[in-house]
C-alpha positions as CSV (number, residue, x, y, z in Angstrom):
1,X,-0.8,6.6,-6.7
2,X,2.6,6.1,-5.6
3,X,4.8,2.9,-6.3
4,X,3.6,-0.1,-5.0
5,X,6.9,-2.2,-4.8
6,X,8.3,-2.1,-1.3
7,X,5.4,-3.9,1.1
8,X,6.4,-3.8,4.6
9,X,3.8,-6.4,6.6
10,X,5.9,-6.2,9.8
11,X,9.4,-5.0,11.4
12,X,11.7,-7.1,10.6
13,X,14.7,-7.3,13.2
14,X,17.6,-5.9,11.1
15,X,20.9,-7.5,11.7
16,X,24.2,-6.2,10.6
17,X,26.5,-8.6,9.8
18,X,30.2,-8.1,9.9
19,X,32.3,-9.5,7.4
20,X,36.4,-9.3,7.8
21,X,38.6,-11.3,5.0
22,X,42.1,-12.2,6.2
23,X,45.2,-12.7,4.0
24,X,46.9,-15.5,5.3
25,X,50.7,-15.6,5.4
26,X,53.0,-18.5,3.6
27,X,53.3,-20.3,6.5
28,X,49.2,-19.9,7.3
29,X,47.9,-24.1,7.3
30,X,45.2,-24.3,3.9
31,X,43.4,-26.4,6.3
32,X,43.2,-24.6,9.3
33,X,42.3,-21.5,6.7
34,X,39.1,-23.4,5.1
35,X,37.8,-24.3,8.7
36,X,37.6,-21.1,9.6
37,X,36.0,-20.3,6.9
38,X,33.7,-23.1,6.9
39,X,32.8,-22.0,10.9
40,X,32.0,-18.4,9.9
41,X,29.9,-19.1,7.0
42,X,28.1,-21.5,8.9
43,X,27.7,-18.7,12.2
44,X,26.4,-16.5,9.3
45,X,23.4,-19.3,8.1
46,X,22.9,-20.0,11.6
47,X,22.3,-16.4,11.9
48,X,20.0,-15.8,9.3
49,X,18.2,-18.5,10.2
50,X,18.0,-17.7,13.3
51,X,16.6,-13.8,12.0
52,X,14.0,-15.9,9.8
53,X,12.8,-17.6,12.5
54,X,12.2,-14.8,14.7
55,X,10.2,-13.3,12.2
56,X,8.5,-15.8,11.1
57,X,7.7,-16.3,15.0
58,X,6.4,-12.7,15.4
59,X,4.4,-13.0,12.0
60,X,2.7,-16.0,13.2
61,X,1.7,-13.9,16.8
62,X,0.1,-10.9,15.0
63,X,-1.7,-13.0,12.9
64,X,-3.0,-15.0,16.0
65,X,-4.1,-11.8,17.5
66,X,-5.4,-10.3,14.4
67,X,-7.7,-13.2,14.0
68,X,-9.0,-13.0,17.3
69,X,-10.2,-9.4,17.0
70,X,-13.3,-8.0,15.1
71,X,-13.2,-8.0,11.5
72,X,-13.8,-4.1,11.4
73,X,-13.2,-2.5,7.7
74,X,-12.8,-6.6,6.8
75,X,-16.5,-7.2,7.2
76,X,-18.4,-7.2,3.9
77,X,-20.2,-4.2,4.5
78,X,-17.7,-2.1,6.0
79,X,-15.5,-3.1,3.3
80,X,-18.5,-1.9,0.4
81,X,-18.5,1.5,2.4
82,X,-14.3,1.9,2.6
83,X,-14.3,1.4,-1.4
84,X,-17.4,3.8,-1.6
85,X,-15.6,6.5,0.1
86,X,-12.1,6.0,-1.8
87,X,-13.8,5.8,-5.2
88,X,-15.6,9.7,-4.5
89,X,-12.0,10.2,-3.9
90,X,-10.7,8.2,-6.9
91,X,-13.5,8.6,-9.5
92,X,-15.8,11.3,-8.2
93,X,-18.6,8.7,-7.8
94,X,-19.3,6.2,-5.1
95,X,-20.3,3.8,-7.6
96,X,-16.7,1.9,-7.6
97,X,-17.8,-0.9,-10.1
98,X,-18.3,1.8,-13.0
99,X,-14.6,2.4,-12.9
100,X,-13.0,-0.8,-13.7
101,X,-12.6,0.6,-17.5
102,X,-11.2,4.4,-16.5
103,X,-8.2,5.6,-17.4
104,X,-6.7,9.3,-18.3
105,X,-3.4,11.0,-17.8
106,X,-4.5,13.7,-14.8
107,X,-1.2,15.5,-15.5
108,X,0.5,14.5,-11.8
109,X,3.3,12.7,-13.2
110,X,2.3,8.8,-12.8
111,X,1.7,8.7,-16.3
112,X,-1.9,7.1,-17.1
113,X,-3.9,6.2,-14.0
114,X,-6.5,3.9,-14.5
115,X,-9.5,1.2,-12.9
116,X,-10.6,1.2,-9.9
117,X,-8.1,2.2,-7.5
118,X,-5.8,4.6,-9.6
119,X,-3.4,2.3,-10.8
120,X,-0.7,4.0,-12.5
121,X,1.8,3.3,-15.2
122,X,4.1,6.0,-13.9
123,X,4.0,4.1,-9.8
124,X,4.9,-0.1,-11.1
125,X,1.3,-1.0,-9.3
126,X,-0.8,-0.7,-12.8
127,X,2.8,-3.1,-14.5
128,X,2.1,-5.5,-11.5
129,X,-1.2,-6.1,-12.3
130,X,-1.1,-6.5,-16.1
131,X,1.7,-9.0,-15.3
132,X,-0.2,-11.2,-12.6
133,X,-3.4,-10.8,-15.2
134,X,-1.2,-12.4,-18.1
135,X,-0.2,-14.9,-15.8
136,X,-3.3,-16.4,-15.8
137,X,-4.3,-15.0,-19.4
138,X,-1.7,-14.6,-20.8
139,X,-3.9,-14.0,-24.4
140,X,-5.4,-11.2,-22.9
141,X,-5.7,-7.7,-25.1
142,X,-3.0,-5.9,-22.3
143,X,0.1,-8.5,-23.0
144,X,1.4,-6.8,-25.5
145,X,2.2,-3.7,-23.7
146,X,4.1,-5.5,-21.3
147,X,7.1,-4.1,-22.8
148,X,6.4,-0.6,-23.4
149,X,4.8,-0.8,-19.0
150,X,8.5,-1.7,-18.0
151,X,9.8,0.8,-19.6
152,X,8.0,3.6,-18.6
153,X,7.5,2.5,-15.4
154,X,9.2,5.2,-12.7
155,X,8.2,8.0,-15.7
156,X,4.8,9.9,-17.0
157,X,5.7,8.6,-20.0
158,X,3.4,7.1,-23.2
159,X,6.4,6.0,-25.3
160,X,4.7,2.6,-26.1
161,X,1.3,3.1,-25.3
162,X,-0.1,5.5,-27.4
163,X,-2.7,5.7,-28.9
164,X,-3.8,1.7,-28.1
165,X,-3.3,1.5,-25.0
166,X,-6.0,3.1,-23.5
167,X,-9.1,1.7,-25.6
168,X,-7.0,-2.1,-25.0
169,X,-7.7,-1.2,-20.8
170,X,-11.2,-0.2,-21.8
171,X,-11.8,-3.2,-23.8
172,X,-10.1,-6.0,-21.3
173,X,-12.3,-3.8,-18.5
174,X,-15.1,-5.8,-20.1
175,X,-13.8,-9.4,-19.2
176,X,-15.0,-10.3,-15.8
177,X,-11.6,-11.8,-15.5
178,X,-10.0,-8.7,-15.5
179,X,-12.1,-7.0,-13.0
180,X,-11.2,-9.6,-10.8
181,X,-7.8,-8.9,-11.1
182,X,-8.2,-5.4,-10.5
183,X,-10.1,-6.6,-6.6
184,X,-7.4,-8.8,-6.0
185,X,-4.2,-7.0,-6.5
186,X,-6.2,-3.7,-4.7
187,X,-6.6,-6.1,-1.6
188,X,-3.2,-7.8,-1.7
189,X,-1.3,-4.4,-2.0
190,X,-3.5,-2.1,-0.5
191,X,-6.7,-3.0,1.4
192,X,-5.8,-6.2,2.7
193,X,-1.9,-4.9,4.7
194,X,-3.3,-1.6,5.9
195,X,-6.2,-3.2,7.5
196,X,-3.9,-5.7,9.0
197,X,-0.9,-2.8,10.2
198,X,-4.2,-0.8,11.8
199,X,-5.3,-3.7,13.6
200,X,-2.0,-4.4,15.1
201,X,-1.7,-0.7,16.2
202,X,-5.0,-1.0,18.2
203,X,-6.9,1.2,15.8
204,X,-10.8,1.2,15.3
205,X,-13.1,0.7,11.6
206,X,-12.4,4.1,11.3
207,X,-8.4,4.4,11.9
208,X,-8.0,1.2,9.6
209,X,-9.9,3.5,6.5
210,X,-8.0,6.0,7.3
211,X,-4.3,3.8,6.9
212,X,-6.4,2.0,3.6
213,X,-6.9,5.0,2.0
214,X,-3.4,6.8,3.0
215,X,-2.0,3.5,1.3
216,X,-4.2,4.0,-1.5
217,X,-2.6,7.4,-2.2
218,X,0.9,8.0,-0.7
219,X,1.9,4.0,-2.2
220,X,3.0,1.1,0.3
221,X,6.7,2.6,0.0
222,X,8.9,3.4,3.3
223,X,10.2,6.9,2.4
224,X,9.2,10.3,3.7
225,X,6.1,10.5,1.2
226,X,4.9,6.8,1.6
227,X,2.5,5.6,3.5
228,X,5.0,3.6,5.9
229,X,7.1,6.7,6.5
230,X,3.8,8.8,7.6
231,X,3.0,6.1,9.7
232,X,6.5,6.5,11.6
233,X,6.0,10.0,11.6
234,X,3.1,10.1,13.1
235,X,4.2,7.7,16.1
236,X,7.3,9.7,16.9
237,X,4.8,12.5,17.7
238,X,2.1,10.4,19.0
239,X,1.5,7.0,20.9
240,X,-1.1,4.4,19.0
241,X,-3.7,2.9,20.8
242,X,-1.5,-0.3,20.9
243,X,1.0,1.2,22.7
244,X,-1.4,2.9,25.4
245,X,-2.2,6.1,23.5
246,X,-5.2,7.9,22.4
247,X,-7.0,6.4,19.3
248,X,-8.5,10.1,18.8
249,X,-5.4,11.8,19.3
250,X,-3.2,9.2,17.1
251,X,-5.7,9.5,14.7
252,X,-5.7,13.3,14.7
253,X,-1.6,13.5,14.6
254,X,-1.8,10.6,11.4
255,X,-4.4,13.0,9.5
256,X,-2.4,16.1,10.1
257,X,1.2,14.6,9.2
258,X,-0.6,12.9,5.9
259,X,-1.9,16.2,5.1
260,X,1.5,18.3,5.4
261,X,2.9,15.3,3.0
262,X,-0.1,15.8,0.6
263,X,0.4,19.5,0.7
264,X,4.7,19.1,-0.1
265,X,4.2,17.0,-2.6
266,X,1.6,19.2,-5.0
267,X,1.4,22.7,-3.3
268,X,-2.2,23.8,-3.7
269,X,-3.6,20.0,-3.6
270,X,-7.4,20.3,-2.8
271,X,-7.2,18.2,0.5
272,X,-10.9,17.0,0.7
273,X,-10.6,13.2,1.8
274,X,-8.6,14.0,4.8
275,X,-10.4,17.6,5.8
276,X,-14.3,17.2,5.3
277,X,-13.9,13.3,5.1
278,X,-11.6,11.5,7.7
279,X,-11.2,14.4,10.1
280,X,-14.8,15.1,10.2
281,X,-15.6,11.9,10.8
282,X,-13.2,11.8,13.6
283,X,-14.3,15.2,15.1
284,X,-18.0,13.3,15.3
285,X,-16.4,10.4,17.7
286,X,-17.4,8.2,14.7
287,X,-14.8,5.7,15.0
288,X,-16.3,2.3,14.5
289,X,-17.5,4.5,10.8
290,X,-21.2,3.6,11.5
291,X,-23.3,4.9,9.1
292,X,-25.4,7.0,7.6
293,X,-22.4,8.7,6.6
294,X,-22.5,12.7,5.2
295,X,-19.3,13.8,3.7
296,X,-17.9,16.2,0.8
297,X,-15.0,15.6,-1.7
298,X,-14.0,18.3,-4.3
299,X,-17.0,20.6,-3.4
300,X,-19.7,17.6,-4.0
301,X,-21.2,16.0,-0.8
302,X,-21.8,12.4,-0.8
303,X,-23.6,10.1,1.2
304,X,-24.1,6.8,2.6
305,X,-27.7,5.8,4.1
């Protein structure tokens, strides 16, 4: 999973601010020169206040409509079936809860990925959650290793874990306060802003799994390779339902652009939970995901009654 740092909940208006520092002569009047500069830094906090305040405006509106629409992926249910479907992806099983304790170095360069939505020591999301944990625990059997997780952090590195690290994840994967971390930092990273962004671009149960489990994956980032930089990709070449387009189409332009960024990144990447997962399930019309549900991931087929 790719680094979880930069969270993007909306478009900010971006303001460029122009800055031009004057060297008064002898004769220039100190006063005159500290009221000007008084007036401009006060035009400045006027407007980035005035930037804040917009935002804050446009946050408030999207939320409003957001809560006016169905719950979609959000309803409990739907929700069970979205972590079903990324855990065959994750953990080869659809039994998500088993995976709390997982961890192993799969050789992709994100160092050790672990619980249960592949966070990674390598992508800062697996150091964000150990430090939230200690927060609230801060006695807990992962604390120590708060060092050695900075450090590595950005690498594939063990320096600093080995060899406790792993059974110490395995152990604290027993505490039921721990596997409540893990369900709260996967919905305030992951779950909960993908569902949000797909609501706001018109999409369907279905197109807000499919942006959940690009996040999951590509990382909550805003270059080429993050989910945020698909996601402008894929409306440069095609309109979202929000913006009067075709949810099938959209859809079908989001899946193909994720898959040539899959396919970049590792050459030879086995594709599965976009080809005989998302797309089929989009070639079926099946966009409110109703069930029963019949897919296959790595050459297994799994399914949901």
């Amino acid at each position: 999973m790719k680094r979880a740092g930069v969270l993007l909940l909306g478009a900010l208006p971006v303001i460029a601010a122009g800055v031009y520092f004057a060297v008064p002569d002898d004769s220039a009047d100190p006063a005159d020169t500290a009221a000007a500069s008084a007036s401009s830094s006060a035009t400045a906090r006027s407007t980035r206040d005035d930037a804040k305040d917009r935002a804050e405006q446009e946050r408030e509106a999207d939320d409003a409509l957001v809560a006016d629409l169905p719950p979609g992926l959000a309803a409990p249910a739907k929700k069970e079936l979205a972590q079903q479907l990324v855990s065959s992806a994750e953990n080869s099983t659809t039994k998500w809860r088993t995976a709390y304790g997982s961890i192993q170095d799969v050789g992709d360069g994100d160092g050790y990925t672990a619980g249960i939505i592949g966070f990674c020591t390598g992508t800062h999301d697996l150091l964000m959650l150990v430090e939230r944990y200690t927060e609230d625990h801060p006695d807990n059997g992962l604390a120590k290793y708060l060092p050695a997780l900075r450090e590595v952090d950005g690498s594939d590195s063990h320096e600093g874990l080995d060899p406790g690290f792993t059974a110490a994840w395995q152990a604290e994967a027993e505490v039921p306060a721990f596997r409540a971390a893990q369900e709260e930092e996967r919905d305030r990273v992951y779950f909960e802003p993908a569902v949000r962004l797909a609501k706001l671009d018109g999409l369907g149960t279905l197109g807000q799994f499919v942006y959940y489990d690009a996040m999951v994956f590509h990382g909550p980032d805003t270059d080429a390779e993050g989910f945020y930089g698909l996601r402008e990709r894929a409306m440069a070449e095609a309109r979202t339902p929000g913006q009067g387009g075709s949810e099938k189409a959209y859809l079908a332009t989001f899946l193909d652009v994720r898959k040539q960024a899959m396919e970049a990144k590792r050459p030879g990447i086995d594709t599965s939970r976009v080809d005989t997962a998302q797309r089929r399930f989009l070639t079926a019309g099946n966009l409110k995901l109703a069930t029963p549900l019949v897919w296959e991931m790595y050459g297994d087929t799994y399914r949901v009654p």
